[in-house]
C-alpha angles and dihedrals in degrees: 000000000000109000105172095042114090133176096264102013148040133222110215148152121280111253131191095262086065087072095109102037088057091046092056090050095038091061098029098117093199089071093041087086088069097025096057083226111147105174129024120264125233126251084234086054097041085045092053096045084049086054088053100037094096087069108122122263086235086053099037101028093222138058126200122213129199116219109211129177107257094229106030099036078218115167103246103158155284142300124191142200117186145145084062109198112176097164084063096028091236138134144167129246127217128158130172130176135192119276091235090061101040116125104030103109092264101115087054102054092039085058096050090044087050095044092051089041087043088053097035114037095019092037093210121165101213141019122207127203122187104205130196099239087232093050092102102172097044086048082053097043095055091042095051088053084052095250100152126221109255096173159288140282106205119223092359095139122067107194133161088342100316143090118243121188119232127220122228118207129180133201114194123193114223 
């Protein structure tokens, strides 16, 4: 079985040639909300992260994947697993996709890919997405892929001068 092939997109490593395109979402302020990024990163950085990017997930405790259209190997964004636990068969869940490709249905597929790969080849027992309550398409998104709400942390966000809550959801693999 193919997991990280889909109809309309790939999953697949990052590779060196994925230097720019990194660079663009890495500094794009607009993502560093859900990111927690609070400054841009360097080409040299991001260069060096990309040279390091082949590290296992059991070594590293995350794995990035690129999503990238199937015909057109166009760059359309990234999906993440991180916070690795294989002792307790658990992971955390982030994509993000460029502004110029939402709503296209590519987040979607991507999340189911990753949560098939995650359960098959990973063989975890649970994902985990925290989610910015105003976030509305990414809230969408995890629920229509049957992650529950699990809670809230209140004020967890600080963000332009103000607190935002963050959802936490939960799919369990059973």
């Amino acid at each position: 079985m193919r997991t990280l092939l889909g109809e309309h997109i790939n999953l697949r490593a990052l590779e060196p040639e994925d230097l720019e395109f990194l660079y663009q979402i890495e500094n794009n302020e607009f993502f560093w909300e859900v990111s927690h990024t609070q400054k841009p990163f360097s080409r040299y950085i991001l260069k060096q992260y990309l040279e390091n990017a082949h590290l296992d997930i059991y070594e590293s405790k995350q794995l990035r994947l690129l999503i990238e259209d199937k015909s057109t190997k166009k760059q359309l964004g990234m999906i993440d697993l991180f916070d690795f636990n294989p002792q307790h068969k658990r992971a955390g869940v982030g994509v993000l996709i460029h502004p110029d490709f939402q709503k296209k249905g590519f987040a979607s597929e991507a999340l189911s890919l990753l949560i098939n790969y995650s359960f098959t080849h990973l063989q975890l027992h649970q994902l985990y997405a925290n989610i910015i309550i105003t976030n509305e398409k990414s809230l969408a998104l995890f629920k229509k892929h049957n992650f529950v709400k699990i809670g809230v942390k209140k004020d967890w966000i600080s963000s332009e001068g103000k607190f935002k809550d963050e959802v936490l959801f939960q799919l369990i693999n059973e």
